[in-house]
Wavefront OBJ file of the C-alpha trace (Angstrom):
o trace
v 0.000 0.000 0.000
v 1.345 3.458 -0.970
v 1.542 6.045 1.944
v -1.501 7.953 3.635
v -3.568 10.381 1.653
v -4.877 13.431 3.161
v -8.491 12.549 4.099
v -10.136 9.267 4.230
v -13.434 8.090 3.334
v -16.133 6.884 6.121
v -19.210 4.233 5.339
v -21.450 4.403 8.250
v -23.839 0.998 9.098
v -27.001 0.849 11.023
v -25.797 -1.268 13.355
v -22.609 -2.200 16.062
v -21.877 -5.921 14.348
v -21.804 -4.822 10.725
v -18.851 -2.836 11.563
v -17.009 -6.356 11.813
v -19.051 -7.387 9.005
v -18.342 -5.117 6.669
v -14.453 -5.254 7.403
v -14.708 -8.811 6.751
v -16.342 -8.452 3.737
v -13.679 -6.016 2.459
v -10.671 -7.838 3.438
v -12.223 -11.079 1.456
v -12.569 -8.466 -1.588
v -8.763 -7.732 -1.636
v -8.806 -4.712 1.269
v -5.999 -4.533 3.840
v -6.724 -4.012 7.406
v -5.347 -1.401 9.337
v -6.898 -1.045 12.707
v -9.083 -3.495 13.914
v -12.410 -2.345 15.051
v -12.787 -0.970 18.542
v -14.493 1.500 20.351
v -13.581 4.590 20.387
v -14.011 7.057 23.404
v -16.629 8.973 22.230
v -19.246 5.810 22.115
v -20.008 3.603 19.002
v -17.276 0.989 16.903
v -15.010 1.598 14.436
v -12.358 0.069 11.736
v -10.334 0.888 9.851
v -9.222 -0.398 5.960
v -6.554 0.604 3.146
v -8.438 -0.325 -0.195
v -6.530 -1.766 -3.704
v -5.922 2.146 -4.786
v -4.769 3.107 -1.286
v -7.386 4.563 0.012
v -8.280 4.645 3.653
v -12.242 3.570 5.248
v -13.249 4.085 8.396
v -16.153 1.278 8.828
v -18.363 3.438 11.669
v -21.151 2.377 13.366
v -22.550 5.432 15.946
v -25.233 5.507 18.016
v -26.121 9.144 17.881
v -26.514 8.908 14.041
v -29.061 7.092 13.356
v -29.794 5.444 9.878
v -33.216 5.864 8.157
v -34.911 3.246 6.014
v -33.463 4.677 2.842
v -30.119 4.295 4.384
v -29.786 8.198 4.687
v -27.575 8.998 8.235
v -29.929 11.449 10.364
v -28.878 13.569 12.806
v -31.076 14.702 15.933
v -31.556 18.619 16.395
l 1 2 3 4 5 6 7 8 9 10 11 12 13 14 15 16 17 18 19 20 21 22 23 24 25 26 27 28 29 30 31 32 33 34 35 36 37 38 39 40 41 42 43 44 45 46 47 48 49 50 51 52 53 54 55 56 57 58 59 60 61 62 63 64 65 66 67 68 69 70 71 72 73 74 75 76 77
């Protein structure tokens, strides 16, 4: 994997478990992992993954945001 970019890219899931999910499902697909998921202090679970261009995801599951049916992320006011 080439070095670091600048930003990286976050996919959010609906719930806790498909954070692990999802990684695995990515790293079967040819992704390299580079942070297993934990939780982080603010609340919720989250991985990390370098994909075959070297980009980095952030798999994110977080209670405060909320996904809707159409799989939009909402955010309480």
């Amino acid at each position: 994997m080439t070095s670091p970019g600048a930003f990286s890219l976050a996919h959010n899931v609906p719930t806790e478990e498909d954070v692990d999910a999802v990684i695995d499902r990515l790293i079967q697909a040819g992704a390299i992992l580079l942070r297993e998921p934990d939780a982080p202090p603010q609340g919720g679970r989250r991985g990390y993954v370098g994909d075959p261009d070297g980009h980095v995801w952030e798999i994110a599951w977080n209670p405060a945001w909320p996904i809707d049916a159409n799989g939009h992320v909402t955010f309480a006011i």
